[in-house]
C-alpha positions in Angstrom: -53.4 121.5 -60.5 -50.9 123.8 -59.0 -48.9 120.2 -58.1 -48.5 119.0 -61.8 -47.2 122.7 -62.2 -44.6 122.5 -59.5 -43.6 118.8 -60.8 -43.2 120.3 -64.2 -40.6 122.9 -63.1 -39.1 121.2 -60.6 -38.3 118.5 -64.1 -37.3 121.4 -66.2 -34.7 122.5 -63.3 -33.0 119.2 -63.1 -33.0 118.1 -66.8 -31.3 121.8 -67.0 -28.8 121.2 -64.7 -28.3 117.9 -66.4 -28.0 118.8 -70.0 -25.1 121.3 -68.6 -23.2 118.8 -67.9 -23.6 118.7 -64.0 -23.7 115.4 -62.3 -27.0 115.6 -59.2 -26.9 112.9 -55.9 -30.6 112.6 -54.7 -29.1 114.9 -51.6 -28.6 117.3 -54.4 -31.5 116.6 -55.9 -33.8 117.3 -52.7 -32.3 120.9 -51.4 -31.2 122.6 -54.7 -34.6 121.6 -56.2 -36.8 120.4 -53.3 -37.5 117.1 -54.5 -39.2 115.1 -52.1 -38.9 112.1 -54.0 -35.6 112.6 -56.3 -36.3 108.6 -58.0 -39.4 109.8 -59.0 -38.0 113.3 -60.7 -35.6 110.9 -62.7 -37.8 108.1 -63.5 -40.1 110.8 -65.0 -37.6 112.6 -67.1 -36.0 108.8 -68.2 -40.1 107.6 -69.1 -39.9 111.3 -71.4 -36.9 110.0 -73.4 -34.1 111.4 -71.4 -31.1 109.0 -71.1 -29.8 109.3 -67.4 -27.7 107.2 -65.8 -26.5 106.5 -62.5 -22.9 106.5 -61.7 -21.1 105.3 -58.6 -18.3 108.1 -58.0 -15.2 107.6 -55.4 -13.8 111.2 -54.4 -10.5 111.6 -52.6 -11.1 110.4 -49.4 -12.2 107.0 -51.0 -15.7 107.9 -50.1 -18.8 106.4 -53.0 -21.4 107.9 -53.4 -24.5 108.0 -56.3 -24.7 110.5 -59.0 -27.2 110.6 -61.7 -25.8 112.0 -65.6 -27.4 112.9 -68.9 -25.7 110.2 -71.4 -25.6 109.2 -74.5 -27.9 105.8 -75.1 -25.5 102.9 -76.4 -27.0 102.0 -80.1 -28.3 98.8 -78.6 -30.6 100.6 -76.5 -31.7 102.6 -79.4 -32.4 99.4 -81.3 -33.8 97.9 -78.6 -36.3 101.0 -78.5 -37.1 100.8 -82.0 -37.8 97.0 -82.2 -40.3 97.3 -79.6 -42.2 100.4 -80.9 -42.4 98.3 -84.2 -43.6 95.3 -82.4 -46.2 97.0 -81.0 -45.6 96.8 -77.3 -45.1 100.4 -76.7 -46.1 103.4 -78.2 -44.2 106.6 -79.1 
């Protein structure tokens, strides 16, 4: 029990720091909020509804690296999302 607790605040944290704008590697993601699995954190908040997206930044040193984002769903998502709850094949 106390698990699903942690999982739930550990979620809250980064969908926080997301909807502020802030932009979270998986480094990021496992020491500011301990995640021991930082895919997992995300695909959990992205099976909730949340649209975040993965982004491949360059910084100055011409370095990539991975960042997820909170984003706005492009309206063929959206319709894509609504054809298959009308369909059947998932629920809401």
């Amino acid at each position: 029990m106390t698990t699903s607790t942690t999982t739930v605040t550990m979620e809250s944290k980064v969908l926080s720091a997301l909807q502020s704008g802030r932009t979270l590697s998986s480094a990021q993601l496992r020491s500011q909020f301990g995640a021991g699995n930082p895919q997992a954190v995300i695909q959990s908040l992205r099976f909730k509804g949340f649209p975040i997206y993965l982004n491949t930044v360059t910084d100055t040193k011409n370095r990539s690296r991975n960042v997820y984002r909170l984003g706005t769903p492009s309206r063929a998502v959206i319709a894509a999302g609504y054809k298959a709850m009308a369909s059947g094949t998932t629920t809401s």
